[in-house]
C-alpha positions in Angstrom: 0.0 0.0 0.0 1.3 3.4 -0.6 1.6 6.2 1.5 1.4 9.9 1.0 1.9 12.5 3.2 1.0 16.9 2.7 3.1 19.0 5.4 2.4 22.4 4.1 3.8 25.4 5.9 2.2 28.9 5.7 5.2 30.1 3.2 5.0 27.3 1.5 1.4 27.4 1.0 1.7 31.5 -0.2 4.4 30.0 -2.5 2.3 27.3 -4.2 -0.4 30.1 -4.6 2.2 32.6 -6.4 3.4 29.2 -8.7 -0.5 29.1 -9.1 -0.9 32.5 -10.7 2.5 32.3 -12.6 1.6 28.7 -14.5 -2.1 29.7 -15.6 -33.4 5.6 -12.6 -33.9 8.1 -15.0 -34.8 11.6 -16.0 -34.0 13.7 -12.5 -30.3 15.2 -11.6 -28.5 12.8 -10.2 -25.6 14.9 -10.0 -25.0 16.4 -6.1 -27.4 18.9 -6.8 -31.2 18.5 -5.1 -33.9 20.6 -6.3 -34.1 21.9 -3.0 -31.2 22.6 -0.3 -31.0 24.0 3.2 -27.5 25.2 2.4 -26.5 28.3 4.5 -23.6 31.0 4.0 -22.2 33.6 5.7 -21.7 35.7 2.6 -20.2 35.1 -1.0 -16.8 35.1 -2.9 -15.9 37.4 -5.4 -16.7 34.9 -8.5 -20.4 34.8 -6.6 -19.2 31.1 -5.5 -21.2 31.2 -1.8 -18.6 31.1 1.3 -18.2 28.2 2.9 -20.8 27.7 5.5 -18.3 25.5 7.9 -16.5 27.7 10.4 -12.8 27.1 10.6 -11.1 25.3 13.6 -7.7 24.9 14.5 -6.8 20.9 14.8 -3.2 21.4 15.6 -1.7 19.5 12.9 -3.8 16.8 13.2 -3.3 14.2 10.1 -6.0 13.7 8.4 -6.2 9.7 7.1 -7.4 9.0 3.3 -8.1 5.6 1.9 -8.7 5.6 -1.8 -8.7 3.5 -5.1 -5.5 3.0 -6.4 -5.7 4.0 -10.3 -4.3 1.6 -11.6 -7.2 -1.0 -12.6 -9.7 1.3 -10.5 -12.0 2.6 -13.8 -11.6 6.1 -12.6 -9.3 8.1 -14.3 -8.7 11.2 -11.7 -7.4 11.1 -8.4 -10.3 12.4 -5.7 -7.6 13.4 -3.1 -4.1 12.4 -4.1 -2.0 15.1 -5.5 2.1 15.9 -5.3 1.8 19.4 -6.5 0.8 21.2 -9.6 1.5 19.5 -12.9 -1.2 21.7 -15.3 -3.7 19.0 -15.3 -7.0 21.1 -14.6 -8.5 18.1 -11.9 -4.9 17.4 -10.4 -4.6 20.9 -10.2 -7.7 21.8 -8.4 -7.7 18.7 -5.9 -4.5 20.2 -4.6 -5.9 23.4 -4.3 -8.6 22.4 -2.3 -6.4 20.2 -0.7 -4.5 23.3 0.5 -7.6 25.1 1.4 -8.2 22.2 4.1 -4.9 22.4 5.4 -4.4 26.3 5.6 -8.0 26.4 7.2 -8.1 23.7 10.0 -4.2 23.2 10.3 -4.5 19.7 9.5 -2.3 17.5 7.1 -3.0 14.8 5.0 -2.0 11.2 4.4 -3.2 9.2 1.4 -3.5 5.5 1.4 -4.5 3.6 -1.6 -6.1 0.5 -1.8 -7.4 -2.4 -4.9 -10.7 -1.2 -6.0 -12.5 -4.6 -5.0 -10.5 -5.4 -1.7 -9.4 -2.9 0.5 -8.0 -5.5 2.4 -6.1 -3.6 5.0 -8.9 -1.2 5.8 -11.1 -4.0 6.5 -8.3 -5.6 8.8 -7.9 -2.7 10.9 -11.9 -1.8 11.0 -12.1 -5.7 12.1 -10.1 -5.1 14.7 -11.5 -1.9 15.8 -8.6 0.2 15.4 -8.5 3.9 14.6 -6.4 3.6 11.2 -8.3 6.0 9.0 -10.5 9.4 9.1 -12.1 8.7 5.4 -12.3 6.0 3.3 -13.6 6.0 -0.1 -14.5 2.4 -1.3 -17.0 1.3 -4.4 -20.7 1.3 -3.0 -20.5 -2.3 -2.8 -18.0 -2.1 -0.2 -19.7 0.6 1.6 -22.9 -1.6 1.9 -21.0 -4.5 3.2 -19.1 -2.8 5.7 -22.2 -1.0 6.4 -23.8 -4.3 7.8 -20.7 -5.4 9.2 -21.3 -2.6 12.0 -17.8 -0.8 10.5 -19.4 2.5 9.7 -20.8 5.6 11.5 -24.3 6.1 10.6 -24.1 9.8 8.6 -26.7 11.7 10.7 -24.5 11.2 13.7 -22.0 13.3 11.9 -22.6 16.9 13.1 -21.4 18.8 10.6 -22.7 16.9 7.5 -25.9 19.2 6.0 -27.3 15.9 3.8 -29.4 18.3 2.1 -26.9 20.6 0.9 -26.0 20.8 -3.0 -22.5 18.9 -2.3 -24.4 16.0 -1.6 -26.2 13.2 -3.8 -30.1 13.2 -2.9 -30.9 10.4 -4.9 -28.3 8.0 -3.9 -29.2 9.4 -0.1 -32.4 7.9 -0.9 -31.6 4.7 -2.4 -28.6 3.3 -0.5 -30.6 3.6 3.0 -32.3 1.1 4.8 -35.0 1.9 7.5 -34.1 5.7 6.6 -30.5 5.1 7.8 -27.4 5.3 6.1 -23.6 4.9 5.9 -22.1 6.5 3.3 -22.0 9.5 1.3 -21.5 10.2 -2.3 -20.4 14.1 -2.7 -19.3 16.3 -5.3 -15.8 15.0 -4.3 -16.6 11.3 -5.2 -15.4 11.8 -8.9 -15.6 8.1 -9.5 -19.3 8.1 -8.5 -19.6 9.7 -11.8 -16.7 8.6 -14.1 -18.2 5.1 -13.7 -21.9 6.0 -14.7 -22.8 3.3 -17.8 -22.4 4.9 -21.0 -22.3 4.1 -24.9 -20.1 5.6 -27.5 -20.1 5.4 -31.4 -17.6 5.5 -34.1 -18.4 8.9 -36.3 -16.0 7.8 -38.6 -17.9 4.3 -39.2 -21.3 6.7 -39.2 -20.0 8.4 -41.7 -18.2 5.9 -43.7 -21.1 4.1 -44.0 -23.7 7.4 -44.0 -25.7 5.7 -41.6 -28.5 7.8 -39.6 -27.5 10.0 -36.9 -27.7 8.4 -33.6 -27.4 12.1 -32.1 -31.3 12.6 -33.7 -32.5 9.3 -32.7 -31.3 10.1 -29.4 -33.3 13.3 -29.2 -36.6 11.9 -31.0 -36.6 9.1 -28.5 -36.0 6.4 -31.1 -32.4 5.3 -29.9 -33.5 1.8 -29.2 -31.5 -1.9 -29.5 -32.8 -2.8 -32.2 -32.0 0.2 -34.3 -28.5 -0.4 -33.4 -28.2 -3.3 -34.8 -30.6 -2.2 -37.9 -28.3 0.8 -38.8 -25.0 -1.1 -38.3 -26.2 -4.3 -40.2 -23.3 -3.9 -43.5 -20.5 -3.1 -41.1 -19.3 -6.8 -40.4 -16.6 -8.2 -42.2 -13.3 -10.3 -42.4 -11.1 -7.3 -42.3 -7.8 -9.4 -43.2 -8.9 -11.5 -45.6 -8.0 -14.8 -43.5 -11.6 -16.2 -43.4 -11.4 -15.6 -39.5 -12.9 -13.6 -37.5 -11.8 -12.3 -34.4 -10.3 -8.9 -33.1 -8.8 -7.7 -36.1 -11.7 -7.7 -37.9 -15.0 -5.1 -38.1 -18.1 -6.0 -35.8 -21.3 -4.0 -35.1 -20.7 -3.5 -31.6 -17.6 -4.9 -29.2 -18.6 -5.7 -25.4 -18.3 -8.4 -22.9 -20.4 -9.7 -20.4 -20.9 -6.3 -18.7 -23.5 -5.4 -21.4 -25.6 -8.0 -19.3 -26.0 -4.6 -17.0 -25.2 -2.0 -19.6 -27.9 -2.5 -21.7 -30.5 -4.1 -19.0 -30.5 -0.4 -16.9 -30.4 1.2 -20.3 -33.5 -0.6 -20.9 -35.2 0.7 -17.4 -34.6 -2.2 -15.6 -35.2 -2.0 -12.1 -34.4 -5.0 -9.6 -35.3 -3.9 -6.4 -37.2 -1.2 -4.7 -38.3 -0.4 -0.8 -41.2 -1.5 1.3 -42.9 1.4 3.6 -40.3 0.6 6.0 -37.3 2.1 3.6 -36.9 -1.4 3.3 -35.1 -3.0 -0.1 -37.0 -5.9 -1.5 -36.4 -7.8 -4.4 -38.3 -7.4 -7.4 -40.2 -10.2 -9.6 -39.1 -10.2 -13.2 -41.3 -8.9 -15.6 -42.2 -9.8 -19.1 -40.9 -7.1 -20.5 -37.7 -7.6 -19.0 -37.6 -11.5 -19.9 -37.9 -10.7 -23.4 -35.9 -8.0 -23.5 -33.0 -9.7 -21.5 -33.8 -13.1 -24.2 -33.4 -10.5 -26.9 -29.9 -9.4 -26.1 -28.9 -12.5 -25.6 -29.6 -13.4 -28.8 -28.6 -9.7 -30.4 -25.1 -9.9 -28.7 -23.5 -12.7 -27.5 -24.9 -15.1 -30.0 -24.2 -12.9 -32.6 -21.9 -13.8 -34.0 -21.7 -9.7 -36.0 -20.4 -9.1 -32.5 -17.4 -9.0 -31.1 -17.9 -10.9 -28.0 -14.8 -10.3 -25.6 -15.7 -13.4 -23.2 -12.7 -16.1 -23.6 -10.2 -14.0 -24.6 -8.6 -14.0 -20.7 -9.6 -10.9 -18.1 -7.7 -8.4 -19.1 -8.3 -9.0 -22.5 -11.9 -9.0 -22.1 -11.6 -5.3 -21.3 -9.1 -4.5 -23.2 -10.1 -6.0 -26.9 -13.6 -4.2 -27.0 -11.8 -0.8 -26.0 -9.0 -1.3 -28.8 -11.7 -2.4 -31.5 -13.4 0.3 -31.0 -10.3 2.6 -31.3 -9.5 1.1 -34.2 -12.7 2.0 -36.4 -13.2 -2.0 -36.7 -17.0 -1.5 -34.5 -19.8 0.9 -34.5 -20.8 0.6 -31.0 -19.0 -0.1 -27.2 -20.8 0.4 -24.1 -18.5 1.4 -21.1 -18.3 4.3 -18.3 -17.8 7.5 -18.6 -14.2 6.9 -17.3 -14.0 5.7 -21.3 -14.3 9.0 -23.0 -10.6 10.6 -21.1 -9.0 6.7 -22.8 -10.4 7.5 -26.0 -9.6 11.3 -26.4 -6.1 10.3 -25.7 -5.7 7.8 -27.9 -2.9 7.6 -30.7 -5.4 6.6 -33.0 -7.4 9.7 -32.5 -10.9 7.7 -33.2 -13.8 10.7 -33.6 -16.4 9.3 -30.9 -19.4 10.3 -29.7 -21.5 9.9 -26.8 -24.9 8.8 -26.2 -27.0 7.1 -23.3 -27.2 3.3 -23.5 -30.2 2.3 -25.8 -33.8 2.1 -24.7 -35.0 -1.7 -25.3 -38.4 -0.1 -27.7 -39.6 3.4 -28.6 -42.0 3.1 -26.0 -39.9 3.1 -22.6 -39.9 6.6 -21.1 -36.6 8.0 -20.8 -32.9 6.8 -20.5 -31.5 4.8 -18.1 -27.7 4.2 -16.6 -25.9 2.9 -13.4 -22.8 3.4 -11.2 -20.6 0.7 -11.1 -20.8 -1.5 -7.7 -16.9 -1.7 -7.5 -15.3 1.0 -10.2 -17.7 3.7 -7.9 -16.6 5.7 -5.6 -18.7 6.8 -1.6 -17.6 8.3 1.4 -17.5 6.5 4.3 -16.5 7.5 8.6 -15.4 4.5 9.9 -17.5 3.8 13.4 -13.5 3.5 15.3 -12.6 7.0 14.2 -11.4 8.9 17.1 -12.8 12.3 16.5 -16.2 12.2 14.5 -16.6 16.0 15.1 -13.0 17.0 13.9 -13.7 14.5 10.6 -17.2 15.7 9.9 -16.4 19.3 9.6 -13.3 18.9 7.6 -15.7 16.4 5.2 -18.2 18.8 4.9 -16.1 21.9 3.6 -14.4 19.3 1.0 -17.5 18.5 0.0 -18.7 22.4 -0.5 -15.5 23.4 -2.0 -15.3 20.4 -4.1 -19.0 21.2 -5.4 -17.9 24.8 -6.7 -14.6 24.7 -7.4 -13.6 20.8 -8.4 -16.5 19.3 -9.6 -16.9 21.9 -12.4 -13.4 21.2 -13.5 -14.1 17.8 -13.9 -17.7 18.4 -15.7 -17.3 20.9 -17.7 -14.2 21.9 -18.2 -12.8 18.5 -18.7 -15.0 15.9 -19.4 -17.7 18.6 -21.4 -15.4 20.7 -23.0 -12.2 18.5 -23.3 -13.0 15.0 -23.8 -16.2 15.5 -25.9 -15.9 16.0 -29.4 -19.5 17.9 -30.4 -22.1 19.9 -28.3 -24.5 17.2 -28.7 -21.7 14.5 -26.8 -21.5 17.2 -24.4 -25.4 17.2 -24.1 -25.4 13.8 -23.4 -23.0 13.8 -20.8 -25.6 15.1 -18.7 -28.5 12.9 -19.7 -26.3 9.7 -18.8 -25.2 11.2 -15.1 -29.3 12.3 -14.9 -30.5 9.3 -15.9 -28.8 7.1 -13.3 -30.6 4.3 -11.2 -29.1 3.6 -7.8 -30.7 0.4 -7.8 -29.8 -1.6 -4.2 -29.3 -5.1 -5.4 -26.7 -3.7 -8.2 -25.1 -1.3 -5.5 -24.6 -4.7 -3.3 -23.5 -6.7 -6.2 -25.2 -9.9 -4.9 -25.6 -13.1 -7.1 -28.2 -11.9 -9.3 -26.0 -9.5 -10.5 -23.3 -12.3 -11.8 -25.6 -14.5 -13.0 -27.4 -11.9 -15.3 -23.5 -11.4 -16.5 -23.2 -15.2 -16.8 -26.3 -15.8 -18.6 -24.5 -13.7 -21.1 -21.4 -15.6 -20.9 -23.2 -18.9 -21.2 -25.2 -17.6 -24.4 -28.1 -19.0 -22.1 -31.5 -16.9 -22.7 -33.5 -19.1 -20.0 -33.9 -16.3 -17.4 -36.7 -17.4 -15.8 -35.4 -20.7 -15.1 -32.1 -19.4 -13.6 -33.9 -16.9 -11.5 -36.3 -19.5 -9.8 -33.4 -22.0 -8.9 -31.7 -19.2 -7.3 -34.7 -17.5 -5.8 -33.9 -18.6 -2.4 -30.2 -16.9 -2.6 -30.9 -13.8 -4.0 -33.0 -13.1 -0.9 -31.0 -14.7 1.4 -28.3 -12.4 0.3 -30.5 -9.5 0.7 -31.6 -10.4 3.9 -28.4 -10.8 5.6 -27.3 -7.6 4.4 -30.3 -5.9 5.4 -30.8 -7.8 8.8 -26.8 -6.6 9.5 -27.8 -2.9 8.7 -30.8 -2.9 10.7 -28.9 -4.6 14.0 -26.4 -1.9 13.5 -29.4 0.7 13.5 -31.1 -0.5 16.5 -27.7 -0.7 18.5 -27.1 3.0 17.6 -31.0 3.8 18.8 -30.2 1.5 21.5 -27.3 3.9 22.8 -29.2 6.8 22.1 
């Protein structure tokens, strides 16, 4: 695990400011920004950015712990908190700004951990063990839910300084990720990986126009971006590239994927697994027809297709890899991915002219987009329950969060993934129809068996949904059920000690 460490003195911190100056479920906003907010201020900045509403507190050069993603392998394509110094990259840049503003503010310091993306091994180990290791973690939501019923987290109300309905904060995953109106983690305008791994689908304009097929920027606006016109519009595009009567990745496909389309194109098709009792309760949903036949129809559209380039088989990092590089390459029309995709293809050598649109409806008829977050490649915000000073860590969380909403989230929005990685105003556009048309469904969030076995349904080329789904019943709401039962012992502990 690496280790950073920030000691900033006040001359250096007027030095790096001088350096500063010299080097220049579908439809709503899911983004951290409510329709309605209690957020306070004691007055406003210059730029008309409100000042921050958290008063400032000395801590003494108190070290503030961070546990985060490594990169490397993470899906997420910015670092949240991490940053040596100024390097010109707008994100990097204004993470250590901010990061400066902390420190200068509360005379703290920080130290950055990093951990796998679907592990976090040693933060679990020291949480086990009840030890007082780390001020913030930011895990996948996955993680967050487990550790949640593991009794590992502080319940967010009992952080005093956390206004949960400011603007810095995410209403709607507030609202799905709790569990009798309780809940343990956060995602705020700092959580950049919340967002970078929102489900998303990009096209080849060069095969568009190579091939003058129709516009998917006007189907998307006339509602008629749908599966099956995918595949309709793309239909001449397959072909044995090389001449070698083979086809594999160095040939052209309609589309290049692997199993994850089993969720890509299931929430772009308004799927919805779960849902909560009167109780804020998560319960399991019963499949639908429309979902059975949808689900039966991309089975048969993608991975028995075989116009598709089908990564399964090819080894794991492959499997990610291949559909990326096809796509890269002008040899497909279509790859569905996160949004984490678009800063890999803008810096691509091969310079492929993409665009980006929501993943397709499954008919003409559905109302509205629909996307996810990715259980693991996500990103939350999480006090573990043995952190020593709650108050000391909630107020420090709460001003990252507000400066992060007006300062850093904008540079990651618009100025870098609007303006620099899109290619068009209409990709731009889209941008925010993918991050408002986001379903924070729980049984995704948790990752439980359902999730794998819609992904190995897809694998298997096996379109007998209903059958798998009734044989594993029983496990699916165990699953949920221990999760939930976990969560709710923590919550009547905590109203226990009240």
């Amino acid at each position: 695990m690496k280790t950073h460490l920030i000691k900033v003195s006040a001359l250096l911190l007027l030095l790096a400011a001088l350096l500063s100056c010299l080097a220049g479920c579908g439809d709503h906003d899911q983004t951290p920004t409510p329709s309605q907010s209690t957020e306070t201020t004691t007055g406003a900045l210059d730029n008309g950015i409100p000042a921050s509403p958290v008063e400032e507190k000395d801590y003494e050069g108190h070290v503030l712990r961070i546990c985060t993603h490594y990169m490397d392998g993470s899906g997420s394509t910015h670092w949240e908190f991490f940053s040596e110094g100024y390097n010109g990259e707008r994100i990097n840049d204004e993470v250590y700004e901010r990061n400066l503003y902390i420190i200068d503010k509360y005379n703290v310091d920080f130290e950055f951990s990093n951990s796998v993306s679907f592990s976090f091994d040693k933060c679990v180990t020291a949480m086990s063990a009840g030890e007082d290791q780390y001020d913030l973690i930011l895990p996948g939501v996955a993680k967050a839910l487990e550790w949640a019923g593991r009794g590992f987290l502080t319940e967010v109300s009992q952080l005093p300084h956390q206004d949960l309905a400011a603007k810095w904060w995410n209403q709607d995953f507030l609202e799905a990720s709790s569990v009798e109106n309780s809940n343990y983690s956060l995602i705020g305008s700092h959580n950049l990986a919340a967002y970078d791994s929102a489900a998303a689908g990009f096209f080849n304009k060069t095969v568009v126009e190579t091939y003058e097929m129709e516009n998917p920027y006007d189907l998307v606006n006339n509602g008629t971006w749908t599966m099956e016109k995918l595949f309709d519009m793309a239909r001449e595009i397959p072909g044995d590239h090389n001449g070698d009567h083979l086809m594999d990745q160095n040939d052209r496909y309609i589309i290049s994927v692997n199993s994850y389309a089993a969720l890509t194109f299931s929430y772009g098709a308004g799927i919805q697994l779960s849902t909560k009792d009167e109780n804020d309760v998560p319960r399991i949903l019963s499949l639908n027809q429309n979902y059975i036949d949808h689900f039966q129809n991309m089975v048969e559209m993608i991975s028995k297709n075989p116009d598709v380039f089908f990564a399964e088989g090819y080894g794991t990092a492959e499997r990610t890899k291949y559909p990326q590089e096809m796509f890269m390459n002008n040899r497909t029309f279509f790859c569905d991915g996160t949004m984490a995709n678009a800063s890999l293809f803008s810096l691509s050598e091969t310079g492929v002219n993409y665009g980006l649109v929501p993943l397709p409806k499954a008919n003409s008829q559905q109302e509205g987009y629909g996307s996810f977050i990715h259980y693991g490649h996500s990103s939350v915000t999480v006090v573990p329950r043995a952190a020593s000073d709650k108050e000391r860590t909630s107020r420090i969380l709460e001003d990252i969060a507000y400066y992060s909403r007006y300062y850093l989230y904008p540079e990651y929005l618009e100025t870098t993934v609007k303006s620099r990685y899109m290619k068009d105003p209409e990709a731009s556009k889209n941008v925010d129809l993918v991050l408002n048309s986001i379903c924070y469904d729980f049984v995704n969030m948790m990752n439980n068996s359902m999730i794998e076995d819609l992904r190995n349904l897809m694998i298997g080329r096996d379109t007998d949904i209903v059958s798998r789904f009734k044989k594993n019943q029983r496990t699916y709401d165990l699953e949920l059920k221990r999760m939930i039962e976990g969560i709710q012992k923590v919550n009547a502990s905590l109203k226990g000690g009240a």
